[in-house]
ZARORO-62648 format. One line per field, with one value per residue (C-alpha): x, y, z; residue in three letters; residue number from 1. Coordinates in steps of 0.1 Angstrom, whole numbers, padded with zeros to 4 digits, m for minus. Example, Ala and Ser with C-alpha at 12.3 -4.5 7.8 and 13.67 -1.06 7.14 Angstrom:
REM ZARORO-62648
u: (0123, 0137) .
v: (m0045, m0011) .
w: (0078, 0071) .
setor: (ALA, SER) .
torke: (1, 2) .
//
This chain:
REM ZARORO-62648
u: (0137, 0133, 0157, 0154, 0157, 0127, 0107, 0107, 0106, 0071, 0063, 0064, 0048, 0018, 0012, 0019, m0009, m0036, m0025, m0013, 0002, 0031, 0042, 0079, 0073, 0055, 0085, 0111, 0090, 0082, 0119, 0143, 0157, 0167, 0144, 0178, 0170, 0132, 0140, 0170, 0146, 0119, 0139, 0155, 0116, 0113, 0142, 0135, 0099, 0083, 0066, 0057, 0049, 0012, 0005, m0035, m0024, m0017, 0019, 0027, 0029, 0010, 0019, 0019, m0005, m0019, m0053, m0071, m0108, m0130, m0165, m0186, m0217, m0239, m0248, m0253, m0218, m0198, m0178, m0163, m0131, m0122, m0131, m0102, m0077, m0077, m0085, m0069, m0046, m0019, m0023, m0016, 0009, 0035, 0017, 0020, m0003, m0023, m0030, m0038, m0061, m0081, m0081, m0096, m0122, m0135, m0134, m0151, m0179, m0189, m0185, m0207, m0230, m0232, m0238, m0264, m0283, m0285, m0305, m0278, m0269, m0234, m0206, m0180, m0146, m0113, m0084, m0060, m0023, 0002, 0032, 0011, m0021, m0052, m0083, m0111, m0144, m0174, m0203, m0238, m0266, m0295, m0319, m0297, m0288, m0310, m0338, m0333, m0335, m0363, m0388, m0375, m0386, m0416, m0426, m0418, m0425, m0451, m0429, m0420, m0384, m0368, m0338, m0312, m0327, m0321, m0282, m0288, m0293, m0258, m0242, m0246, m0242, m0260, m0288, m0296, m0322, m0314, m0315, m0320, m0287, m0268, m0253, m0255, m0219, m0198, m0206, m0196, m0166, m0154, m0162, m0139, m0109, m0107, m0088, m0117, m0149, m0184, m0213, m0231, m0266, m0299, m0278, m0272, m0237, m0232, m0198, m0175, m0152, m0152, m0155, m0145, m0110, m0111, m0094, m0126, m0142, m0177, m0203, m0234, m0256, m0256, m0290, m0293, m0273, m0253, m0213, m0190, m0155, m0128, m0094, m0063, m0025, m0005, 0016, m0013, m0005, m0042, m0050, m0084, m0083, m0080, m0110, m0129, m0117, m0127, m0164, m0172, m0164, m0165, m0196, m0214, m0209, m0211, m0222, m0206, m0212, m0200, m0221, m0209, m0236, m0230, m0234, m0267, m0279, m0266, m0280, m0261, m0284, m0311, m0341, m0368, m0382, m0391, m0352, m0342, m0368, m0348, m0314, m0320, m0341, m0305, m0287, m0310, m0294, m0264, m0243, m0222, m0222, m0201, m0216, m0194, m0203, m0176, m0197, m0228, m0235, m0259, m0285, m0325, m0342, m0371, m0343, m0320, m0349, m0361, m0328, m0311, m0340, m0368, m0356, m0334, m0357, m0364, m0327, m0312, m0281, m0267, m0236, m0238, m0204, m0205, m0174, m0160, m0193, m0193, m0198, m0237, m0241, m0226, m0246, m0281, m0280, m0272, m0297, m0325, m0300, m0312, m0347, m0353, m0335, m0347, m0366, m0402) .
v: (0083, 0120, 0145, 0174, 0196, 0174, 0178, 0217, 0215, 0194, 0215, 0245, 0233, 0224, 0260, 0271, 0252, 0257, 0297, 0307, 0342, 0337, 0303, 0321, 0326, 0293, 0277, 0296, 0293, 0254, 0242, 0271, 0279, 0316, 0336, 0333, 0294, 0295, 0319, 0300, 0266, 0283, 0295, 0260, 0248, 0274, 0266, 0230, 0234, 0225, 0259, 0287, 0325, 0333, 0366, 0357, 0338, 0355, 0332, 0347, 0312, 0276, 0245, 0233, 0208, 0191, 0186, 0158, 0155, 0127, 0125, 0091, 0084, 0062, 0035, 0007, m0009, 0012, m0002, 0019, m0006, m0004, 0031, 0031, 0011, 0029, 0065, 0073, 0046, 0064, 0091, 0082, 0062, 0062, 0068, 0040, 0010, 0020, 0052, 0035, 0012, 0040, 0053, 0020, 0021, 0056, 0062, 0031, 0035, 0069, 0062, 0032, 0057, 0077, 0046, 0030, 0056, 0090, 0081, 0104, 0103, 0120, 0115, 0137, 0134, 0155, 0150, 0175, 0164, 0181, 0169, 0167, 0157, 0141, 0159, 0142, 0153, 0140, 0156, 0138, 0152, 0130, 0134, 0146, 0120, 0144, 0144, 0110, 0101, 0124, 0106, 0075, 0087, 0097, 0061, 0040, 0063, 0086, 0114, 0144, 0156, 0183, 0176, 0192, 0170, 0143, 0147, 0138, 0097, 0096, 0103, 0074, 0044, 0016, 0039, 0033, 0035, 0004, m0023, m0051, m0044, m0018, m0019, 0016, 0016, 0031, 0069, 0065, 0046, 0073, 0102, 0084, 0075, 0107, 0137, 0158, 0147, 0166, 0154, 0188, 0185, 0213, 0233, 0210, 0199, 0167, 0167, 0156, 0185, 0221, 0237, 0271, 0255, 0233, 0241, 0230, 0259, 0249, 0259, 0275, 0252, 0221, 0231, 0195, 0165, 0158, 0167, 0147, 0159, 0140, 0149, 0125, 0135, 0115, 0104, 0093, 0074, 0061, 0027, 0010, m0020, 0001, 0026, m0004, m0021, 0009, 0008, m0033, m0064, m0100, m0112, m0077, m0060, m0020, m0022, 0013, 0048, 0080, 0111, 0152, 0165, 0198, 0187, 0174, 0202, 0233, 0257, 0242, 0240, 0203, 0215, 0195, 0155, 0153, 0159, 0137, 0111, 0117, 0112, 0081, 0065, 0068, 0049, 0027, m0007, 0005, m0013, 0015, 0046, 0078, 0117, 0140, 0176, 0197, 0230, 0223, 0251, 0237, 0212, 0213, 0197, 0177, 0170, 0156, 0139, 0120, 0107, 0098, 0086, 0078, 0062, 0042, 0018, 0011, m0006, m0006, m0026, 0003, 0019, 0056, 0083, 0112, 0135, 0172, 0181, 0216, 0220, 0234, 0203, 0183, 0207, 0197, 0164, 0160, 0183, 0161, 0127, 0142, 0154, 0120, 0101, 0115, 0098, 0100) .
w: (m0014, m0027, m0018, m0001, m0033, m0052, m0017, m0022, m0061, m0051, m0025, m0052, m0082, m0058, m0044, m0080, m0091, m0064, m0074, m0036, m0047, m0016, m0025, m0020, 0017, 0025, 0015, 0028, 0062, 0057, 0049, 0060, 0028, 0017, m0005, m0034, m0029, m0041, m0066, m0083, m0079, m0096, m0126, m0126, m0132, m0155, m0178, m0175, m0187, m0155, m0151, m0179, m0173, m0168, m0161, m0153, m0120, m0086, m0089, m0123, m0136, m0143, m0148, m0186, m0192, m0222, m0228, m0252, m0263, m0272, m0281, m0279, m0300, m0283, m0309, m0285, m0290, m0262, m0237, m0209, m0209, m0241, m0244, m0209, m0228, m0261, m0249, m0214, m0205, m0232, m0212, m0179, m0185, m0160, m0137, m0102, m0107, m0076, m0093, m0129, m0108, m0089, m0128, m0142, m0115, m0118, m0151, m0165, m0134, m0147, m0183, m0177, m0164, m0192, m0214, m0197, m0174, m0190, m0223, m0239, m0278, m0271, m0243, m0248, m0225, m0220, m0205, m0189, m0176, m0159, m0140, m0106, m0118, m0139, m0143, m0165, m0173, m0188, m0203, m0221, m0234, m0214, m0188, m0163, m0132, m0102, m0130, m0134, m0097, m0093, m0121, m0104, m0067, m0080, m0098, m0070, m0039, m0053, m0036, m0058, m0044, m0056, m0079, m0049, m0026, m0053, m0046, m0011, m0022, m0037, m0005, 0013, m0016, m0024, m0044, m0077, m0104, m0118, m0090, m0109, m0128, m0105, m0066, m0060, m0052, m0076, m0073, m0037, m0038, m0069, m0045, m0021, m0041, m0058, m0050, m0058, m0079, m0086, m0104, m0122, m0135, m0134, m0116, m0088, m0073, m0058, m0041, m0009, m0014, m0001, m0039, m0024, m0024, m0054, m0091, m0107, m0125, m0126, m0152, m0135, m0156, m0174, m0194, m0206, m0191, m0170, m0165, m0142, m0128, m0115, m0105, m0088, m0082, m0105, m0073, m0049, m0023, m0020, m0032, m0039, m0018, 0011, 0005, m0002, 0029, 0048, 0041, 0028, 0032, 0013, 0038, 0042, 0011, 0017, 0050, 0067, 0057, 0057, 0058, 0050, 0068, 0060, 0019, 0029, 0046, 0028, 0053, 0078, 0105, 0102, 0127, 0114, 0122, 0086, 0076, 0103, 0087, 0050, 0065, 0083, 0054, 0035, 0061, 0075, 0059, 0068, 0098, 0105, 0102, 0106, 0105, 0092, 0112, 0097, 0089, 0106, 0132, 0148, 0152, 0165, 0191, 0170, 0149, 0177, 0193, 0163, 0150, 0181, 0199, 0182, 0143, 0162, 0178, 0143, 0138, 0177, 0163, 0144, 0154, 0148, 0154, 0154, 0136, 0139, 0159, 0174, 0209, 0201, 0185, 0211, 0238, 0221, 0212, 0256, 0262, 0244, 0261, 0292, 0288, 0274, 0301, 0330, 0356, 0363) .
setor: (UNK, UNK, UNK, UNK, UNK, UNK, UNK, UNK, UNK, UNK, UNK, UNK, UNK, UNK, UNK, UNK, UNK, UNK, UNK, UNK, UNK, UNK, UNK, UNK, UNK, UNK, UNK, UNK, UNK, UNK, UNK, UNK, UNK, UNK, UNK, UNK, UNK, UNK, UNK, UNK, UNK, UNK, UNK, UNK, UNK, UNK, UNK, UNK, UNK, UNK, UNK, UNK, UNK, UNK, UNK, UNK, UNK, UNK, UNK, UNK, UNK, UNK, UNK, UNK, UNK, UNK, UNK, UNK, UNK, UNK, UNK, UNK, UNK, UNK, UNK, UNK, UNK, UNK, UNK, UNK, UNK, UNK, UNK, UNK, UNK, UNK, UNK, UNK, UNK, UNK, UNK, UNK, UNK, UNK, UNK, UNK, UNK, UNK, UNK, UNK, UNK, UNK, UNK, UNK, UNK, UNK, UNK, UNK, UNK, UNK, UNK, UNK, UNK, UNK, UNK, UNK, UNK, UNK, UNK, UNK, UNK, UNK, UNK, UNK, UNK, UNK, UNK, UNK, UNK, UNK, UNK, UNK, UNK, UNK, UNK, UNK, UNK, UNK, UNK, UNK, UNK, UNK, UNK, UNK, UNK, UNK, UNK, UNK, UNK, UNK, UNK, UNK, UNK, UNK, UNK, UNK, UNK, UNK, UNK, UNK, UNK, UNK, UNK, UNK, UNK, UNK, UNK, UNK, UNK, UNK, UNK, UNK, UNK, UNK, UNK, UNK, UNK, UNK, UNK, UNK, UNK, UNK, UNK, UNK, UNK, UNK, UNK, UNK, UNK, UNK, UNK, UNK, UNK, UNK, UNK, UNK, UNK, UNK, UNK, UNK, UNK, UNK, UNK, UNK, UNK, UNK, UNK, UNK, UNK, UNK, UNK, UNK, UNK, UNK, UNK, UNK, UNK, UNK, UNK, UNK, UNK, UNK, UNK, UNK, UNK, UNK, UNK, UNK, UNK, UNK, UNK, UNK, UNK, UNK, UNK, UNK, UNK, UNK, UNK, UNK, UNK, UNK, UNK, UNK, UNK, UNK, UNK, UNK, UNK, UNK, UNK, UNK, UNK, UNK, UNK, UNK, UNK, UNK, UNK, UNK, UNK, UNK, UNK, UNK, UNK, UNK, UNK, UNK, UNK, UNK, UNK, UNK, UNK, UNK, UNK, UNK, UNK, UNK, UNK, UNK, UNK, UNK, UNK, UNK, UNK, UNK, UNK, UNK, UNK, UNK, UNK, UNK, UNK, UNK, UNK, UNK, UNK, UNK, UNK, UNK, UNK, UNK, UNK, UNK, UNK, UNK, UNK, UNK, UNK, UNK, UNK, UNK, UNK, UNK, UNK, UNK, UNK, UNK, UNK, UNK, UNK, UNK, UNK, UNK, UNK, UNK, UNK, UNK, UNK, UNK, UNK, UNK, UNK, UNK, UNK, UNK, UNK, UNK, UNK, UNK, UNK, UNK, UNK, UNK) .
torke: (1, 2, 3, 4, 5, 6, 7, 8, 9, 10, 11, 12, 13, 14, 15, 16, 17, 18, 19, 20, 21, 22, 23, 24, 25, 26, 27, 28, 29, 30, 31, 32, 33, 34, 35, 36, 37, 38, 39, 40, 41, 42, 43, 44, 45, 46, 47, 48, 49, 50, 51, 52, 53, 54, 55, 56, 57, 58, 59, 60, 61, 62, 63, 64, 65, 66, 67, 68, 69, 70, 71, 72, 73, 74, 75, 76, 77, 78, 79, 80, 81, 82, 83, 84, 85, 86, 87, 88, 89, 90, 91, 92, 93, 94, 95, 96, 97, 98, 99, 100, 101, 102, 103, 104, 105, 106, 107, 108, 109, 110, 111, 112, 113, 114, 115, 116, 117, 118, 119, 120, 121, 122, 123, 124, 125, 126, 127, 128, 129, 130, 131, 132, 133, 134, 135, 136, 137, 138, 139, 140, 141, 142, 143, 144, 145, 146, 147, 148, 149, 150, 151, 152, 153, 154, 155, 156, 157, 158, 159, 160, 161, 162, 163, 164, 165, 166, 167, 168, 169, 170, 171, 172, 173, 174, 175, 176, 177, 178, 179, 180, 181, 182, 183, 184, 185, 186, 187, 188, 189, 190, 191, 192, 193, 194, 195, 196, 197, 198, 199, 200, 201, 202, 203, 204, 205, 206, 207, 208, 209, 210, 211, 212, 213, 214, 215, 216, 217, 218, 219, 220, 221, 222, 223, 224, 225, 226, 227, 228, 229, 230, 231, 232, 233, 234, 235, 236, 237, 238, 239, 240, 241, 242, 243, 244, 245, 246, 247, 248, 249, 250, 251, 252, 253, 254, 255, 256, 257, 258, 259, 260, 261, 262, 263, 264, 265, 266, 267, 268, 269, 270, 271, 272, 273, 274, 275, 276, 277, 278, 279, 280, 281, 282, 283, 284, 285, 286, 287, 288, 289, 290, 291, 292, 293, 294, 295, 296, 297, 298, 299, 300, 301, 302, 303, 304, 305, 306, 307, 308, 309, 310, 311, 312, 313, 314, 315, 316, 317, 318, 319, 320, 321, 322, 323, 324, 325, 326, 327, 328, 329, 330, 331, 332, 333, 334, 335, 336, 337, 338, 339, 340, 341, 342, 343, 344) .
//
């Protein structure tokens, strides 16, 4: 069990590195200790290497990390698990075994990818470390994964949709350009395990995180390719079996889905019957499903109508919650309850 003097030096080093300028106050406020106390702990990190002067941050420090780059040539003989084993595993190692293991998954599902779906001729990969966390990236030269999905929408559905629509079709699982090979299932599963994760191609951002308060700096523009970004605290206390417990099973396979509605619909506001129509044809093989509201402001009535009340008829046994919906959201979708309930 940790001490109370590991708990703050934690508790530091993590404001430190999200670059909260009063990390001094928050933790004299969240454990009690004198101002004299932070400041002899944080020299103490200092002289034991665990932090470094940084003049560019808000704290006036950074964590040291080391950084390691590779770069793939794709000659038909990669494999993501050996690239794992001989590349990444050195560098993680000590890290818990449910942590290695969230490691092993994610990084040999997007590798795989790279290798198989992007068309690319280089995959390049770097690594940084610190003392709290992992961050790896990965960066090919193909045809992009939203261009990808687009050309593929537009073979087998004769529907040309926009590449930041294209996002949209990661978010639920189970989507994939490659059927006959592919479940569809490990972009979603990443995005769930990781601490934070972003797919960048043409501009576009898939993501389940709020980016606003991410470390990630982003590139405005991947002009060719696609770039994927992937970051996990080296002491996570997540483990795999339970994020895939959460949403499969051994019978059912993927069968529940979660939704961040307010990802899918940037603008924050889903009016139409048409977007109601795209949202339900991405979870309509789904058992369950959960919709994330968080940052939606509000909803419309065709909108309402024609995913509560009319899609459904079209699979009555689905179970659909609703989460972290506004009261105007709440308000309407009753409002439509009503109008469609009343009596003659």
């Amino acid at each position: 069990m940790k001490t109370e003097k590991e708990r703050i030096f934690r508790y530091l080093l993590q404001l430190i590195d999200r670059n909260v300028p009063n990390y001094a106050k928050k933790t004299v406020e969240t454990f009690g200790v004198s101002p004299s106390t932070v400041y002899n702990y944080v020299q103490g990190l200092a002289r034991d290497g665990k932090l470094i002067r940084d003049p560019e941050k808000k704290s006036g420090w950074s964590l040291p990390s080391k950084q390691y780059s590779f770069s793939y040539s794709t000659d038909g003989k990669l494999s993501e698990d050996r690239i794992f084993h001989a590349d990444i595993e050195p560098l993680i190692d000590g890290v818990p075994r449910n942590v290695y293991l969230i490691w092993y998954y994610c990084f040999t599902e997007m590798m795989n990818n790279a290798i198989e779906h992007s068309g690319a001729k280089e995959i390049l990969c770097c690594v940084t470390v610190n003392d709290l966390k992992t961050r790896i990236e990965l960066v090919d030269d193909g045809i992009g994964i939203f261009k990808n999905i687009r050309n593929y929408l537009l073979e087998t559905t004769g529907e040309d949709v926009p590449e930041r629509e294209c996002a949209g079709y990661l978010f639920a699982g189970r989507f994939t350009t490659a059927k006959e090979n592919h479940t569809g299932e490990g972009i979603f599963f990443t995005s769930h395990l990781l601490d934070r994760f972003a797919i960048l191609s043409s501009g576009v951002v898939f993501s389940r995180n709020d980016f606003t308060e991410t470390q990630f700096v982003l590139p405005e523009e991947v002009p060719e390719g696609t770039a994927v970004f992937m970051e996990l605290s080296n002491n996570s206390s997540k483990r795999s079996v339970d994020v895939f417990n959460r949403f499969s099973n051994v019978e059912d396979g993927l069968f529940k889905t979660e939704i961040p509605m307010a990802h899918l619909f940037p603008n924050g506001y889903p009016v139409s019957r048409s977007e109601a129509r795209r949202l339900f044809g991405m979870i309509r093989d789904f058992r369950e499903v959960t919709l994330d509201f968080a940052g939606i402001e509000s909803v419309g009535q065709a909108f309402v109508h024609e995913f509560f009340f009319v899609l459904p008829r079209q699979n009555p046994e689905q179970k659909i919650t609703l989460k972290n919906a506004s009261n105007a959201v709440e308000r309407m979708i009753l409002r439509v309850k009503n109008t469609v309930c009343r009596p003659e």
